[in-house]
C-alpha positions as CSV (number, residue, x, y, z in Angstrom):
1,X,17.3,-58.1,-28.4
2,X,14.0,-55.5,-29.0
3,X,13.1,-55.9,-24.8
4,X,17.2,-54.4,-24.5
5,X,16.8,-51.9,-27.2
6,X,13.4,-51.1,-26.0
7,X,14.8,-50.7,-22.6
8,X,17.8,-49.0,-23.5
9,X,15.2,-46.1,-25.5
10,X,13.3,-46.1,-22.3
11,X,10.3,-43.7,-21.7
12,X,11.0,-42.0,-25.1
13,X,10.6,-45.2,-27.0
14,X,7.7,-46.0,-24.6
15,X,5.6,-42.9,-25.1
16,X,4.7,-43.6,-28.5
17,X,2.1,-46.5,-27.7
18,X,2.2,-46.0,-23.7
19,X,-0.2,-43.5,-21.9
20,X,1.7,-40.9,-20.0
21,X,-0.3,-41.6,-17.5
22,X,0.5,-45.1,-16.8
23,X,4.2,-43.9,-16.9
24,X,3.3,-41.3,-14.0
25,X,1.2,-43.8,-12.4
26,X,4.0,-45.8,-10.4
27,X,2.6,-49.0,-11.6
28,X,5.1,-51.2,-13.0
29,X,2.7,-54.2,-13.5
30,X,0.0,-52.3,-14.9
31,X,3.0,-51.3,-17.6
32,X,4.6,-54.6,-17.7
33,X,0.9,-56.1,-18.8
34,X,0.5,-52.9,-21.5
35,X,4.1,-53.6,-23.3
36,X,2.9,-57.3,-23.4
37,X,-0.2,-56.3,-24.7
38,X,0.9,-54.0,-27.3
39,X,4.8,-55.5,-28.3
40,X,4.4,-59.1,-27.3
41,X,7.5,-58.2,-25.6
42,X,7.9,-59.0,-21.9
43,X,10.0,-56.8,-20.0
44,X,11.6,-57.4,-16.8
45,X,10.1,-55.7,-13.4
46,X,13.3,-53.9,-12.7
47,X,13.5,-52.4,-16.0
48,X,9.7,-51.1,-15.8
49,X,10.3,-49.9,-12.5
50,X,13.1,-48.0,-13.6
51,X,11.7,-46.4,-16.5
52,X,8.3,-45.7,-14.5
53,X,10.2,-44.1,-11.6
54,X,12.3,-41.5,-14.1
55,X,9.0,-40.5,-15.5
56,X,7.7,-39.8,-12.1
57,X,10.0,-38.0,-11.2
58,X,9.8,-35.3,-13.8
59,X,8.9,-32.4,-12.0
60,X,6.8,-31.1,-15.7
61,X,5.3,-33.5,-16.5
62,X,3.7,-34.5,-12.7
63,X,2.9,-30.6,-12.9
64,X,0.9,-30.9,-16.5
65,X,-0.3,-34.2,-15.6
66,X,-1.9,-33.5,-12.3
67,X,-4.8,-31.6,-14.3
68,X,-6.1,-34.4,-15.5
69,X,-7.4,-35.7,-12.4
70,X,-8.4,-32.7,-10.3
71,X,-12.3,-32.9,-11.7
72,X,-12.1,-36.3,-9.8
73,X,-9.9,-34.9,-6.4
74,X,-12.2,-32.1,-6.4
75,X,-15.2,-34.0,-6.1
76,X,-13.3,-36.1,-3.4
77,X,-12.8,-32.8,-1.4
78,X,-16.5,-31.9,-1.5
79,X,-17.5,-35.4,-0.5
80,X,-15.4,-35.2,2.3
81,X,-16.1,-31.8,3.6
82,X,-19.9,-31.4,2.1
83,X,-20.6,-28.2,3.9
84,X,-17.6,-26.3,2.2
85,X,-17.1,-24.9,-0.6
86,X,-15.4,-26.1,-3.7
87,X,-16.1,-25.5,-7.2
88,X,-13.2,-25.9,-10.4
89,X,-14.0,-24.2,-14.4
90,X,-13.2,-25.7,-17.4
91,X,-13.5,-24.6,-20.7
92,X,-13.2,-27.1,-23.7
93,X,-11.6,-29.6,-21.6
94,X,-8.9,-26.7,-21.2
95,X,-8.6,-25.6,-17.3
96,X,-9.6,-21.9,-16.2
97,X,-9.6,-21.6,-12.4
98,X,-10.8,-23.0,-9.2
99,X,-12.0,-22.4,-5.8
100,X,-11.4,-23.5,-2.6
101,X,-12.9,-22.6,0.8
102,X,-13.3,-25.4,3.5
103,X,-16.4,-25.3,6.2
104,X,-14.3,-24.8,9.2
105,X,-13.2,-21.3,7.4
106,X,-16.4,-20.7,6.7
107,X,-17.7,-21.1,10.2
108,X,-15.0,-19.0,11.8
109,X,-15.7,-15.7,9.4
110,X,-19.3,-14.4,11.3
111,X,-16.7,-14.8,14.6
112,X,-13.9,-12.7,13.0
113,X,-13.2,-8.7,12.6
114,X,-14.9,-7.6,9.4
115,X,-11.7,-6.6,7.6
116,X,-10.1,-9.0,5.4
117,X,-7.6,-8.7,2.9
118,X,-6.8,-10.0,-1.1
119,X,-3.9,-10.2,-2.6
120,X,-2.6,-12.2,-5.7
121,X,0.7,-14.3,-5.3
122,X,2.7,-15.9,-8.7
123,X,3.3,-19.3,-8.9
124,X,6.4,-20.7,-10.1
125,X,5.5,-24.1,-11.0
126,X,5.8,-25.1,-14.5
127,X,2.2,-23.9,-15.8
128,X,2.4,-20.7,-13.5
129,X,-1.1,-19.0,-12.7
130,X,-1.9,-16.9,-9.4
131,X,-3.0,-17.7,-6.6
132,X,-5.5,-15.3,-4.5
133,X,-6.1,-14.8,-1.1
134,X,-8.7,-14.0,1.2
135,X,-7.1,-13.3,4.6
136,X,-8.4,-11.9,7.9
137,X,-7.0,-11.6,11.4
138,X,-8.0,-13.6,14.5
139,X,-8.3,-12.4,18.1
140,X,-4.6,-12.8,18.8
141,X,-3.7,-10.5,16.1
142,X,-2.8,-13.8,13.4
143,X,-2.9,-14.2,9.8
144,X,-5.7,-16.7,8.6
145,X,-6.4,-17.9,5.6
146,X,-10.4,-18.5,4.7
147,X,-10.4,-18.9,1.0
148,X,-8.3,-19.1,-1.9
149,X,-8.4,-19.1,-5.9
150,X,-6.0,-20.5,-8.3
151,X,-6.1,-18.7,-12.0
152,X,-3.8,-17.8,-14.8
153,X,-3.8,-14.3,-14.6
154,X,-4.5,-11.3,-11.7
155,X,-7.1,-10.0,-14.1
156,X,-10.7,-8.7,-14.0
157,X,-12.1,-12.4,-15.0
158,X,-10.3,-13.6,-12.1
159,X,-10.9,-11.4,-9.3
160,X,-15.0,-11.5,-11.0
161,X,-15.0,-15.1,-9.7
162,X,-13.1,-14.9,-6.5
163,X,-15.4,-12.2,-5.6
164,X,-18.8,-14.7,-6.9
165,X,-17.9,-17.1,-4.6
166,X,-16.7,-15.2,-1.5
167,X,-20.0,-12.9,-1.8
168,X,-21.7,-16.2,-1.1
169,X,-20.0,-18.1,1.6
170,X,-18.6,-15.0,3.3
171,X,-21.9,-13.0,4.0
172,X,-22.3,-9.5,5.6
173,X,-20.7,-5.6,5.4
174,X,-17.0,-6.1,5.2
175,X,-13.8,-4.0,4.3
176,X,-11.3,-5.1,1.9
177,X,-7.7,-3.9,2.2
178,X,-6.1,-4.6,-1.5
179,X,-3.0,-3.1,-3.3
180,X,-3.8,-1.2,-6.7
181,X,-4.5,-3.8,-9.0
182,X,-7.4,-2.7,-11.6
183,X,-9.3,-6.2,-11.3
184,X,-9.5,-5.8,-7.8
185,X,-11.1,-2.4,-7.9
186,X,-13.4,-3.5,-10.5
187,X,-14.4,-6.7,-9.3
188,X,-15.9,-5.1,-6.2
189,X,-18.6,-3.4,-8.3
190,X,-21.1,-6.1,-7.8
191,X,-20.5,-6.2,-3.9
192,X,-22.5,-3.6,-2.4
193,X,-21.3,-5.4,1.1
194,X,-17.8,-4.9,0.4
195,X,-16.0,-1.4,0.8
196,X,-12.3,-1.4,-1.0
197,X,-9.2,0.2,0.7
198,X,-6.0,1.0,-0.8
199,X,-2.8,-0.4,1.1
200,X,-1.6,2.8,2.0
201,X,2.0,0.7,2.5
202,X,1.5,0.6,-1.6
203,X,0.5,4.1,-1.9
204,X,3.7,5.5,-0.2
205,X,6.2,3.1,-1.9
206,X,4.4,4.9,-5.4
207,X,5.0,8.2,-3.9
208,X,8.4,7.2,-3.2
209,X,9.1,6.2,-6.6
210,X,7.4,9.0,-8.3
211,X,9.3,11.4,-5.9
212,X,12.7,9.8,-4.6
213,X,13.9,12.8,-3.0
214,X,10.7,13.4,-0.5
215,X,11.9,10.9,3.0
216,X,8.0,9.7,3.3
217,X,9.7,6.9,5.6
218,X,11.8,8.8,7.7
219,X,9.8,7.7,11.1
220,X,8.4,11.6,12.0
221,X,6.8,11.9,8.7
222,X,5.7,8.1,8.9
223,X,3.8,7.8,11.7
224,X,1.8,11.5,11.2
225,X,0.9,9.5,7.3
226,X,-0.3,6.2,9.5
227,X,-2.2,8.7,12.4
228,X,-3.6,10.6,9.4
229,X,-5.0,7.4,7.8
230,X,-6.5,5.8,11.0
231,X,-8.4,9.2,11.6
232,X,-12.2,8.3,11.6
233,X,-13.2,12.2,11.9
234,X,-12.3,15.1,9.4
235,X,-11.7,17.2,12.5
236,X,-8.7,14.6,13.1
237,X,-8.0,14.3,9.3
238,X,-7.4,17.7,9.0
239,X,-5.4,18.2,12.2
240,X,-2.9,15.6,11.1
241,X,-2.4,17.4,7.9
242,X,-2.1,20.8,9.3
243,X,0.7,18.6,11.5
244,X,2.4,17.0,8.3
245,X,2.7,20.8,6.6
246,X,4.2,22.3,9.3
247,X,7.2,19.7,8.8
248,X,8.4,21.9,5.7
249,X,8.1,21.6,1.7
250,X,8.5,17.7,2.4
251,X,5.5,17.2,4.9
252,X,3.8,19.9,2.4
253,X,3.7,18.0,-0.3
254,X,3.2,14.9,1.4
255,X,0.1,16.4,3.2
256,X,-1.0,17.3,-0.7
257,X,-1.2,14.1,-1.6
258,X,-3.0,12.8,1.4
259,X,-5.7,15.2,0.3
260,X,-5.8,13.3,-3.1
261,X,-5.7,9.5,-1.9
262,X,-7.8,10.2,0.9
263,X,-11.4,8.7,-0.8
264,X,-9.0,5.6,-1.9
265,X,-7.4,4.5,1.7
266,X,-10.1,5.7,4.3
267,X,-13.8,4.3,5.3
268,X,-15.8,7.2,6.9
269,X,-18.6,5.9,5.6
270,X,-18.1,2.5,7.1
271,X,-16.8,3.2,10.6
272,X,-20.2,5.9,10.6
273,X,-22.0,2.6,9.8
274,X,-21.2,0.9,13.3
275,X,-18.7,-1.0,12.1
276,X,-15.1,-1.2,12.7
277,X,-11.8,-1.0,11.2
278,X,-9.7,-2.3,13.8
279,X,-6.9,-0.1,13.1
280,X,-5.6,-1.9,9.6
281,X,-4.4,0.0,6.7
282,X,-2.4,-2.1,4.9
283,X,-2.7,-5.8,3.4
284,X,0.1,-7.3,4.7
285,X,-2.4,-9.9,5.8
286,X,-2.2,-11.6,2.7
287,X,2.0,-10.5,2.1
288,X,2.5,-12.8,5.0
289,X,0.3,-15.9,4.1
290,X,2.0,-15.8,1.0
291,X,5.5,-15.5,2.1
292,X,4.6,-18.1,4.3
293,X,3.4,-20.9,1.8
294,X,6.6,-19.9,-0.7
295,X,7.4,-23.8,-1.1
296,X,3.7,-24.5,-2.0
297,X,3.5,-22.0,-4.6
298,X,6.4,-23.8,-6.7
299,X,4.3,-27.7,-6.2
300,X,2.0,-28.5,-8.7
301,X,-1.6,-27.4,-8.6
302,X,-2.8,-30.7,-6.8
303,X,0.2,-31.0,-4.4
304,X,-0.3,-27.1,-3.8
305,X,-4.1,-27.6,-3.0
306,X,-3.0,-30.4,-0.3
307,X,-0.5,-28.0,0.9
308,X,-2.4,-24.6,1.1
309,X,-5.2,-27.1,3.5
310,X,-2.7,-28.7,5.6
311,X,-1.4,-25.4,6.3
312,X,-4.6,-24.5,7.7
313,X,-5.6,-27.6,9.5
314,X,-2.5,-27.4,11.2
315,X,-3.5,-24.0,12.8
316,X,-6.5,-24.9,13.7
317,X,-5.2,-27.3,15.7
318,X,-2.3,-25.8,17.2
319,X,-4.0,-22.7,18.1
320,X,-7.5,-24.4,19.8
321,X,-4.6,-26.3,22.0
322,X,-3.9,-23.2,22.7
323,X,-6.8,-21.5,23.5
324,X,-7.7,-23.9,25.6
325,X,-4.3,-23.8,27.1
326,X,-5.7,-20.0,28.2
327,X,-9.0,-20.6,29.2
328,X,-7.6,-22.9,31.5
329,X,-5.5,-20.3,32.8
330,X,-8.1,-18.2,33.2
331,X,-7.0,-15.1,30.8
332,X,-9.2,-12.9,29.5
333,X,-7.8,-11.3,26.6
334,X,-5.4,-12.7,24.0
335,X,-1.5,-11.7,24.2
336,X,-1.7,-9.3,21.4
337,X,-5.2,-7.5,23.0
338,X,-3.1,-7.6,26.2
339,X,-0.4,-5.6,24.9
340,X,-2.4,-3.2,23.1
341,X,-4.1,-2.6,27.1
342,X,-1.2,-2.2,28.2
343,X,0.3,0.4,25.9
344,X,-3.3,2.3,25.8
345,X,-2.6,1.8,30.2
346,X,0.6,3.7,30.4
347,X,-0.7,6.7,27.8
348,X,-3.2,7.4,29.8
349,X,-1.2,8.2,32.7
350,X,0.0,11.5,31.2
351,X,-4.0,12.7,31.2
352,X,-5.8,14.6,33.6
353,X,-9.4,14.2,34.5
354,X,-12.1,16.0,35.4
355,X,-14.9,14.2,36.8
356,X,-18.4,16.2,35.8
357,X,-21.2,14.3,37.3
358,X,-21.0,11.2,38.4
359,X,-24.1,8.8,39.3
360,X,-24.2,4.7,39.7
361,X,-25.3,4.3,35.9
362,X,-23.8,7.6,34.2
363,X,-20.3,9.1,34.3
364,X,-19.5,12.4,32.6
365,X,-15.4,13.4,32.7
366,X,-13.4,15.5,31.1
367,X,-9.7,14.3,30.3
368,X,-7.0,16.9,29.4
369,X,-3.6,15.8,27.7
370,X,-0.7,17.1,29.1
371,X,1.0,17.8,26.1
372,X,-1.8,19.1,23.9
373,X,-4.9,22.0,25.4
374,X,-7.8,19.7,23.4
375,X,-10.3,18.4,25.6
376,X,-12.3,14.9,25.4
377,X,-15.9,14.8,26.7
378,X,-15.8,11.1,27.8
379,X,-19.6,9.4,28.5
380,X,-20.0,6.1,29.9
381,X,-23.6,4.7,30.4
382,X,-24.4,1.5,32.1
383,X,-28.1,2.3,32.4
384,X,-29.1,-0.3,29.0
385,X,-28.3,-4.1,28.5
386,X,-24.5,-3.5,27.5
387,X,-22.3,-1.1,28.7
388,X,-22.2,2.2,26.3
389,X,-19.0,4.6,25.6
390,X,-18.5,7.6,23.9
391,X,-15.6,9.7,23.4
392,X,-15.0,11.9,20.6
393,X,-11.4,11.2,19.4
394,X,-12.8,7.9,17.3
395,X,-10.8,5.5,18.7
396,X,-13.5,3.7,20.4
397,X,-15.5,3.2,16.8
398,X,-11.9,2.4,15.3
399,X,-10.7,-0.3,17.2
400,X,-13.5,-1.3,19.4
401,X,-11.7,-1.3,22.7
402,X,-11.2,1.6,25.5
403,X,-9.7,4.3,24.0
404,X,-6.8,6.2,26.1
405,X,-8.9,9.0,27.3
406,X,-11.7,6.0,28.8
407,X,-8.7,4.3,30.7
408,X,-7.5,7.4,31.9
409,X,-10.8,8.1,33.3
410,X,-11.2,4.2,34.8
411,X,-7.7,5.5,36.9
412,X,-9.9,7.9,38.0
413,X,-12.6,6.2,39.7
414,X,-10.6,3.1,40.3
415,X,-9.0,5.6,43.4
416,X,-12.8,7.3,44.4
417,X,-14.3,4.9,47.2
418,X,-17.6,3.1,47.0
419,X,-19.2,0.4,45.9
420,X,-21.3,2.2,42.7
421,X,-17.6,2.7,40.9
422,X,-16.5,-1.0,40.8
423,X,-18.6,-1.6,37.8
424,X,-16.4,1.1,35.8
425,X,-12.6,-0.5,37.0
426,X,-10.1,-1.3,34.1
427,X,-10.1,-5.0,35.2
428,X,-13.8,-5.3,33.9
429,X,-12.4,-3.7,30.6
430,X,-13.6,-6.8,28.9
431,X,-17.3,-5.5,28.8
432,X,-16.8,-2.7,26.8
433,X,-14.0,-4.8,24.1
434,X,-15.2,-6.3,21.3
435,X,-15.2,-10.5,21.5
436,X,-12.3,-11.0,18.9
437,X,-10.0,-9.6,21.7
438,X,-11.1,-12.1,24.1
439,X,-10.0,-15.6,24.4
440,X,-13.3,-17.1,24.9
441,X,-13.8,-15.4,21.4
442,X,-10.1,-16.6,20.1
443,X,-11.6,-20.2,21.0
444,X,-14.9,-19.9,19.1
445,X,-13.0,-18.9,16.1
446,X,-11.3,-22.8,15.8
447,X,-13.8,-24.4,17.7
448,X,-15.0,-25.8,13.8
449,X,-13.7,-29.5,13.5
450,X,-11.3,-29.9,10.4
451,X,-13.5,-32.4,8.3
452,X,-10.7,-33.8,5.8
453,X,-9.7,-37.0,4.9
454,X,-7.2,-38.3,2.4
455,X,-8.0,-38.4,-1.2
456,X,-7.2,-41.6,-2.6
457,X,-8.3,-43.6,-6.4
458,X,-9.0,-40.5,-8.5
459,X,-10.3,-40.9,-12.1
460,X,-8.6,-39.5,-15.2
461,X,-11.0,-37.2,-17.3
462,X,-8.2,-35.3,-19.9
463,X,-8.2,-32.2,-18.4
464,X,-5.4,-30.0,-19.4
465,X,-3.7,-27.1,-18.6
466,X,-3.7,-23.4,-20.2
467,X,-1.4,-22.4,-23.0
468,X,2.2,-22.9,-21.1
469,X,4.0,-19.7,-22.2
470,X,7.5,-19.5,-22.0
471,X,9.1,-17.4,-19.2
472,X,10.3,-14.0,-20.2
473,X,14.1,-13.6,-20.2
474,X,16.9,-14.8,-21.5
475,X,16.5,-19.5,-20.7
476,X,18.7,-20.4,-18.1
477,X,21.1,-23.7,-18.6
478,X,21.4,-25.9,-15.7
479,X,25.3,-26.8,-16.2
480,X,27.5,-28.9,-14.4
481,X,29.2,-27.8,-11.8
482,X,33.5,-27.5,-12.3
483,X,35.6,-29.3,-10.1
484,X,36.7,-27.0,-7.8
485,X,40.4,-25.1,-8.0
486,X,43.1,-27.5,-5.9
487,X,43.9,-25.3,-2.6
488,X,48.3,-23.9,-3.8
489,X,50.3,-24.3,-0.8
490,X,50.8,-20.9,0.5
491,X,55.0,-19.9,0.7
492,X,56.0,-17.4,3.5
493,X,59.8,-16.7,3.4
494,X,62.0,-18.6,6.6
495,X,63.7,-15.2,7.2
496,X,61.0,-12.4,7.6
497,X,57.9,-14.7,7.4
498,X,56.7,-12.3,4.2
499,X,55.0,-13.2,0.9
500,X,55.8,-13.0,-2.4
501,X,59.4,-14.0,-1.9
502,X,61.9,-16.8,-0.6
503,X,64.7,-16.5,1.9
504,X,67.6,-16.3,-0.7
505,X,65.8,-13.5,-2.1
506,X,64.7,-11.7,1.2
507,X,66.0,-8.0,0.8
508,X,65.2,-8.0,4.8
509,X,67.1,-10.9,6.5
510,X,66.3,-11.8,10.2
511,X,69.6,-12.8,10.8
512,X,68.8,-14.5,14.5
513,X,65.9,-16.5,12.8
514,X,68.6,-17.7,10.3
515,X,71.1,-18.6,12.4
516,X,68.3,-20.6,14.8
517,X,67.6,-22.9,11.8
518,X,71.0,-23.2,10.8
519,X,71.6,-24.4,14.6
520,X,68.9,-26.5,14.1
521,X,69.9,-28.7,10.7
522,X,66.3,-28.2,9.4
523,X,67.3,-25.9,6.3
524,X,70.3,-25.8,4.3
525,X,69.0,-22.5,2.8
526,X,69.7,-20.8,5.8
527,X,73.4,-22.0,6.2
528,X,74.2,-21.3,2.4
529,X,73.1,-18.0,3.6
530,X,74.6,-17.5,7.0
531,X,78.0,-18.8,4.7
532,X,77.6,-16.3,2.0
533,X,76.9,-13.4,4.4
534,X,80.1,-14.5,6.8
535,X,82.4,-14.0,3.4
């Protein structure tokens, strides 16, 4: 009789003497032995079973409970993958935050564009927290996640030790795109490496808001806001906003405000540096990566961690098949590189050039737009180790690729004769690009072997959780569903085939429809009708 009752309480009665953890271990034995032990009641494997798999499958407590073992699964992971990176906080035996950054993302950063991207993402799991980013993009123009951070809050403390640990495993000058959070501004403040840029995507959307009735994303106004931000001259910075004020008291004021964000989303100082920005101005680096791991972010914090790593294994793999898919095809550049050629290719057909002295190492041209007067001195020296460009519209420092006013001069002496011009044809483009277009450089980047095994026998240690706040708003109730409303036959009338009526009452008769089913036999409405009309 006290093994039924007991089994009939289930996990409720069981949790006063049983460790949660047993109950969320899957073990019946090991439960079977502990009632014994405890009771001196023996209970049947099915019932343990049964009460073991409803606690296992309670999505809050497998979310609370997985803290206790991620000292021990986070150990695993940094036995498995030694040269990464993985370190967890604790205060008190209470959790803070963590950090994760495996060795093949580590390798593939010195091989990437220096311009990553951070971003904070919510997690809807029962104990919440954020998770942080640290995205960049490869050679084909992809999203790649190198290092993440999981924390309670998108605060100053957090951001403090994202930016620790990714000041030591990501080395060198780099520029970070971010939205307007304050931690993120003030985290940077002990990266000298690091330049921040506003997402100027999050700058206009304030605008917007502040000022409803300005169109800043009507697509003329748009594109002079994106040209004016991807200026790496104040001759061009200032040209674009004499451009947006001569659209009218919109452009006006939108060229005002240019003025005044200006030090927030541009980088003078670090494309003047030697380095590049490769065009971005926005962090939706990191908005993809985490629309892309949406289901993650609702899994527990040890589920999510298994996740967020498979999700990069997996494109390791699949996109070193397919670099090696290309190298065996024998392409140069990368898909997305390609395109942007080609687009840069048919632009420069609209310029004229003018070739000023021409020699087998040297070439001095000028090329003239056909739609504007401006004139761009273009300089291409092959007399040093590399070849060496210069034009002064700051496209060649900006994306680190032939600029439109270089191609259009290649056209040029791709149609003069000799053998001293080859060296300067647009199919040898690939000496003057930078190696994240290229596929051999595409290849490089997931050359790094994924080093991860799975994690079994993990140790207990207590850990637990933050304070688990309840959500703001009013608490939902999951109810059960009704039955749904029976399907009412829907009634037409015989005589006009209308609703809302029957024959007898039809103020519209079809009298040849009547007298058909009266013919017929098939309704003795009709022929009480047909009667009544005849009298």
């Amino acid at each position: 009789v006290k093994c039924n009752v007991l089994a009939d309480a289930g996990t409720s009665a069981l949790s006063t003497f049983v460790p949660s953890t047993v109950l969320r271990s899957g073990d019946s034995q090991q439960l079977q032995k502990m009632v014994k032990a405890e009771t001196g009641m023996e209970l049947g494997y099915g019932v343990c079973n049964r009460i073991v798999s409803e606690k296992k499958s309670d999505p809050n407590l497998v979310g609370i409970g997985q803290f206790s073992y991620l000292h021990s699964y986070m150990s695993k992971l940094r036995e498995s993958d030694p040269a990464g990176s993985y370190d967890i906080v604790d205060t008190n035996n209470v959790f803070k935050c963590l950090y994760v950054a495996p060795s093949c993302c580590m390798s593939m950063w010195p091989k990437t564009r220096n311009v990553a991207t951070v971003d904070g993402a919510h997690c809807s799991s029962i104990v919440g927290g954020i998770l942080l980013s640290f995205c960049v993009k490869d050679s084909n123009n992809q999203v790649m996640i190198l290092a993440f951070a999981f924390a309670e809050a998108e605060n100053t403390e957090s951001y403090n030790y994202f930016y620790e640990h990714l000041r030591r495993d990501f080395p060198g000058p780099l520029l970070i795109i971010a939205d307007g959070d304050k931690g993120c501004a003030a985290g940077l403040r002990s990266w000298p490496a690091a330049t921040l840029s506003r997402c100027l995507r999050h700058k206009l959307v304030n605008y917007h808001t502040a000022h409803p009735t300005h169109h800043v994303h009507s697509p003329p106004i748009r594109k002079h806001i994106y040209i004016a931000a991807r200026t790496c001259s104040m001759f061009a910075w200032k040209m674009q906003l004499d451009t947006l004020k001569a659209m009218g008291e919109e452009g006006e004021a939108l060229a005002k405000r240019m003025e005044e964000i200006r030090p927030s989303i541009h980088s003078f100082e670090f494309v003047q540096a030697g380095l590049s920005r490769f065009g971005e101005t926005t962090n939706n680096n990191s908005e993809q990566f985490n629309a892309a791991v949406m289901v993650p972010r609702t899994q527990p914090v040890m589920t999510m961690i298994k996740s967020l790593l498979r999700w990069i294994f997996d494109r390791f793999f699949e996109r070193r098949r397919e670099a090696e898919a290309w190298v065996e095809k024998k392409k140069i550049f990368t898909p997305s590189a390609e395109a942007l050629l080609t687009i840069k290719r048919d632009r420069a057909r609209d310029y004229s050039v003018r070739l000023v002295d021409i020699s087998a190492t040297i070439v001095r041209a000028v090329a003239i737009s056909s739609t504007t007067t401006f004139e761009y001195n273009v300089t291409m020296d092959q007399s040093g180790a590399m070849p060496c460009l210069n034009c002064p519209c700051g496209r060649l420092a900006e994306y680190y690729m032939p600029c439109v006013h270089v191609i259009a001069v290649f056209f040029k002496l791709e149609k003069c004769k000799g053998e001293q011009y080859r060296a300067w044809s647009l199919h040898e483009a690939k000496w003057y690009t930078d190696r994240a277009y290229l596929v051999t450089g595409y290849l490089d980047q997931y050359s790094a072997p994924t080093s991860h095994t799975q994690v079994t026998s993990l140790e207990e240690d207590g850990l637990v959780p933050w304070e688990i706040r309840a959500k703001p708003g009013r608490k939902r109730v999951q109810r059960f569903k009704s039955a749904p409303p029976e399907k009412h036959r829907k009634y037409e009338c015989m005589s006009c085939g209308g609703g809302g009526h029957y024959s007898s009452t039809c103020r519209h008769p079809n009298r040849d429809k009547l007298v058909t089913l009266a013919e017929s036999s098939k309704s003795k409405v009709a022929q009480t009708i047909l009667y009544i009309d005849d009298e």
